[in-house]
N, C-alpha and C positions, 0 to 999 in steps of 0.2 A: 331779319330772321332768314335765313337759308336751310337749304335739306340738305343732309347727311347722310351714310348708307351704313346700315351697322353692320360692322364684318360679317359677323356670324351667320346672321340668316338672311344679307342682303337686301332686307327691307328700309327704304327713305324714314327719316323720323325727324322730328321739328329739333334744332338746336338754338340755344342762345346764346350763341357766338357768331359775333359779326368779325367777319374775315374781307379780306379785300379781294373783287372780283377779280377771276382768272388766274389766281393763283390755288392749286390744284394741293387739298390736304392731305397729310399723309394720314394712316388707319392709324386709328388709336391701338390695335391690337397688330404685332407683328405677324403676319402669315406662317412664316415657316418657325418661329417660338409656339406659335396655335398648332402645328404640325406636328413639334415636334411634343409639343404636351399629349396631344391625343393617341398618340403612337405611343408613349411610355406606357407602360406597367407595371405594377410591383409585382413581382418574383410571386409565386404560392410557396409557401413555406409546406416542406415535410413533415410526412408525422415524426420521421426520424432528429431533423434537425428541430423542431421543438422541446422534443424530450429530452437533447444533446443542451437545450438555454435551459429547459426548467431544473434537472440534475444537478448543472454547475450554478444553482442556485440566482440565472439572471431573471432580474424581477421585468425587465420589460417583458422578455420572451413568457413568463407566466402570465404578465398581465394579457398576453393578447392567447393563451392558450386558456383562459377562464374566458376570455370571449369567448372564442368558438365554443368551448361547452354553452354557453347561455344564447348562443345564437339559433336560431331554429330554420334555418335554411337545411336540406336534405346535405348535400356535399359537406356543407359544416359541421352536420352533425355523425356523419362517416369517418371524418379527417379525426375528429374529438375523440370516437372511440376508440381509434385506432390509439392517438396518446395515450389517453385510459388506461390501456390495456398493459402497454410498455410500462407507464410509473404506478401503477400498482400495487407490483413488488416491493416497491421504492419505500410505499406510504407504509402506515402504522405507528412507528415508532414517535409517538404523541399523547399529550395528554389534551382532549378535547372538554372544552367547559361552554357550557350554554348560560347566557344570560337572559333573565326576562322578569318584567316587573311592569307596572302600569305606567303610562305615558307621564316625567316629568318625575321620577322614581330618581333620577340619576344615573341612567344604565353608562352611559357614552362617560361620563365624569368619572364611576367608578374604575369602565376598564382604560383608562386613560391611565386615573394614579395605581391600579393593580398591574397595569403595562409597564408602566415607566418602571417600577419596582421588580420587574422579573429582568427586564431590557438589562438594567443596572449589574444584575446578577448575569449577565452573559446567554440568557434564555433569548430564542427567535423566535419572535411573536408572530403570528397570522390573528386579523381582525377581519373576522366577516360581518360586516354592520348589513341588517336588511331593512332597508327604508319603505312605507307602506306605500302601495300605483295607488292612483287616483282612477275610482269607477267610473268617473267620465273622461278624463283623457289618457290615461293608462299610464301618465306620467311619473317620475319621483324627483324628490329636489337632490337626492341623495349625497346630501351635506353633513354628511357624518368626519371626514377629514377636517373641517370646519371647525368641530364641535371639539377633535384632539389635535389642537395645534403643536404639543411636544410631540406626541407620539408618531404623528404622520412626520415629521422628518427627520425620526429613529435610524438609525440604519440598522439596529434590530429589529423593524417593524415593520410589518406590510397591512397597508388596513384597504381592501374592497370593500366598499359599498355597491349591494345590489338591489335593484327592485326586486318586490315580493310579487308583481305583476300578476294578482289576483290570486296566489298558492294561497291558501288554506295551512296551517300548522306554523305562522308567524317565519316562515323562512322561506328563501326564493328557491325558486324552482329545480335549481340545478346545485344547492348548497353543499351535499353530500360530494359528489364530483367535486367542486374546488375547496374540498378538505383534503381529496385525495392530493391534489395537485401541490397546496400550498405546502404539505409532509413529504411529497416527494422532492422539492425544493428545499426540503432541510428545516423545517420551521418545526420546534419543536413542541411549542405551545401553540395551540388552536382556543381561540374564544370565536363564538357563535351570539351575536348579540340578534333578536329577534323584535319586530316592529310594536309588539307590547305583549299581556297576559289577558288572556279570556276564554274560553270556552274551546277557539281551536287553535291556540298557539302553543300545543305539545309536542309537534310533532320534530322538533328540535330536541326532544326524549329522546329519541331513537339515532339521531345523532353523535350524541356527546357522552364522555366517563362521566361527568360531573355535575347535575344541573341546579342553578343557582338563582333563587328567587329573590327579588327585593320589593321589599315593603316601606313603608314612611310609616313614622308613630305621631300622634296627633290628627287623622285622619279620621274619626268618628270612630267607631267600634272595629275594634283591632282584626276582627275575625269575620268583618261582616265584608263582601264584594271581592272575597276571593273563595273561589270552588274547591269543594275539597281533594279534586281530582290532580289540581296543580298541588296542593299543599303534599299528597302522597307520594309526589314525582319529585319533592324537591330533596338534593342531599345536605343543602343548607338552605338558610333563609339569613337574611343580608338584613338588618335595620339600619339605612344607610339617612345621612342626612343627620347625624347624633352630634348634633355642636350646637354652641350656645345655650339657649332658653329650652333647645326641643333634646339634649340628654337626658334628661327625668323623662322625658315621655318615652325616650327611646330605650331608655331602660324596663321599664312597666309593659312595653307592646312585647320586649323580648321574652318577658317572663312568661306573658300570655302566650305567642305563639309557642314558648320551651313547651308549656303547658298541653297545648292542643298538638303538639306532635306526638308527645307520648302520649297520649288516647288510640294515636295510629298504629294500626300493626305494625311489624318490625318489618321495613323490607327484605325482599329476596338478596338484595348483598348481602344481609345484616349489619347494617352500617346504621346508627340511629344519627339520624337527622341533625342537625346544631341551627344553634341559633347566635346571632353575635353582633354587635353594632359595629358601625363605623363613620365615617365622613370624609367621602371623596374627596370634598372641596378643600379641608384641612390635611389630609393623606392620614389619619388615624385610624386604627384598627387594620391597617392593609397586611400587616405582616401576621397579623393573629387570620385576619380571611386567608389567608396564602398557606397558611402551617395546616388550619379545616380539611383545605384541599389535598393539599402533600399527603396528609392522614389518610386521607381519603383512600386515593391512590397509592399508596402502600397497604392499606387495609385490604381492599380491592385484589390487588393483584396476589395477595400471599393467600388468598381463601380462593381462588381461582376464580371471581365473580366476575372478573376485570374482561379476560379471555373471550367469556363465556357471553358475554352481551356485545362483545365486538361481533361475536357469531352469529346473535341472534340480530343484529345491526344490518349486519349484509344480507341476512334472509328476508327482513323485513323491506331492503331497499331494491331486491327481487322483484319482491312483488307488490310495488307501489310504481317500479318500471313498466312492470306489466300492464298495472292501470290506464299507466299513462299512453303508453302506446295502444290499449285497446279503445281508449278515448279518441285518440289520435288517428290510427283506422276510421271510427266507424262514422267520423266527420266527415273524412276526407274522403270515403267510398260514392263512387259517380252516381249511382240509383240512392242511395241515402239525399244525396246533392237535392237531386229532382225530384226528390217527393215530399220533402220536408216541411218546404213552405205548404202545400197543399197543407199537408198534415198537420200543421200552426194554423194556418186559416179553422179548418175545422173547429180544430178547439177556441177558438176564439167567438164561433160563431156557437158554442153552445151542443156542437154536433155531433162531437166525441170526445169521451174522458180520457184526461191525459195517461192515465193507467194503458189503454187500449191503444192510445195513439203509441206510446210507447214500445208493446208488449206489437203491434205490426211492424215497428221500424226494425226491432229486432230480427224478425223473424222475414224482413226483406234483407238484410241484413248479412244473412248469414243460407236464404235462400242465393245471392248473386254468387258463393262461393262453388254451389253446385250447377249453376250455370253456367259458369266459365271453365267448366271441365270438358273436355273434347271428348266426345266419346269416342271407342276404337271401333274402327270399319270392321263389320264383319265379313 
């Protein structure tokens, strides 16, 4: 056994290579290759030349301009809006559709064979798959390419998966931005598929022209474990999984939901609801779900409804910006920093209600703004 010197940081280390003495080894790492590595950098790319790859519709340069939207570094997130801002004008011109349905429903199967069916038709698909973090390591497996093996290697198709990285409303954090991005690359179908249905995976509403439920038939009581909040948001309802032994079921669950939709009031489109089977895994009924849609969006756009919610879209994503950044302040504020833990302690010890502890941080809060005012000599 002999000592060795490791380039890098010059420290001896035991190796298990017997060499013959006085014969002097060369570094395993070359000096001036280590040189010249550490000395490269990659270029920073422009907000100008980003928008010049995303325009002429290159998918690298989008893929790494949906980074920097999801990245939360400060500079990242200056360089983003600056793109933003440029492909903006670019976007609109889309029909955006939301998927969501409980976990094992078929979402990923269905927009595989309703993808592949547009693709065929000459449509540019964007697939925004959001796969749910994990509350303890914050991770995703985000194996949704996986799950559409024709469609991820479309060349009508771009499918992103992102983490939902603890967002609330079954979609990641930054979903609205890379709709912008993926229409201003020319994609003129948008699907939104969301990490499942429950209580607060609506916010993919506010999102999308067309939001699209799916249900299984054979599931105990057709109408029981879904809220009536989703059923009022949806412009259709999907009974997907209609092959074999489970058609008669899927036909009976349809009638039921036809049923319990019209109970609903009309929506503000006035578009009534539909109901319709199919079977991803066999491709039936895709062309009947596909014609729903079209309807849809022709209905939509000739009664002005269509316009009229992209407007209230942007106002709503206003002021859900606004949240975020005022979240984003009042963490990030230095006297919030240093008093917080105190103010966790307390409550912990029984000493103050969280109402109180809360209703002080604020009002430190928003006291450090008027302390950082200089005041003018007189």
């Amino acid at each position: 056994m002999i000592r060795k010197y490791d380039p890098l940081s010059s420290k001896p280390f035991k190796s298990a290579l017997k060499v013959q003495e006085g014969i002097e080894q060369p570094s395993a790492i070359s000096k001036d290759a280590l040189s010249r590595l550490r000395q490269k950098k990659t270029p920073e790319l422009t907000a100008a030349e980003i928008v010049e790859g995303v325009l002429a519709g290159n998918i690298t340069m989008l893929s790494k301009a949906i980074t920097l939207i999801e990245s939360t570094r400060p500079e990242h997130q200056q360089l983003a809006q600056q793109v933003l801002e440029i492909c903006l004008p670019h976007s609109g011109d889309s029909i955006r559709i939301g998927f969501t349905g409980v976990p094992g429903v078929g979402k990923s199967t269905l927009i595989e064979a309703l993808g592949k069916y547009l693709t065929r038709r000459k449509f540019k698909l964007a697939v925004l798959a959001i796969d749910p973090s994990s509350y303890r390591t914050k991770g995703s497996i985000l194996g949704d390419k996986t799950r559409m093996e024709e469609l991820s290697v479309d060349p009508n198709a771009f499918i992103r998966p992102s983490p939902s990285a603890g967002t609330l409303g079954g979609v990641a954090r930054k979903t609205w931005e890379t709709i912008i991005l993926c229409e201003a690359a020319g994609f003129n179908i948008i699907f939104v598929e969301t990490v499942g249905v429950g209580q607060s995976e609506v916010l993919v509403h506010s999102m999308v022209d067309f939001f699209l439920l799916l249900m299984l038939a054979g599931a105990g009581d057709e109408l029981q474990g879904i809220k009536r909040g989703i059923m009022e948001m949806a412009d259709a309802v999907i009974i997907n999984k209609a092959d074999g032994d489970n058609i008669y079921k899927a036909g009976l669950a349809k009638a039921e939901y036809q049923k319990a939709l019209n109970l609903f009031p009309i929506p503000s489109s006035g578009w009534q609801p539909r109901v319709t089977t199919c079977s991803a895994r066999e491709k039936s009924g895709i062309k009947e779900l596909w014609k729903i849609i079209d309807d849809y969006h022709t209905f939509s756009k000739n009664n002005g409804y269509f316009y009229g919610k992209r407007t209230e879209q942007s106002l709503a994503r206003m002021h859900y910006a606004l949240k975020e950044q005022l979240f984003s302040d009042f963490y990030n504020n230095k006297k919030i920093e240093n008093k917080i833990r105190a103010i966790e302690s307390s409550i912990a010890r029984n000493a103050k209600s969280s109402y109180v502890a809360a209703r002080e941080l604020i009002e430190l809060y928003y006291s450090s703004f008027h302390e950082d005012k200089i005041e003018p000599k007189s």
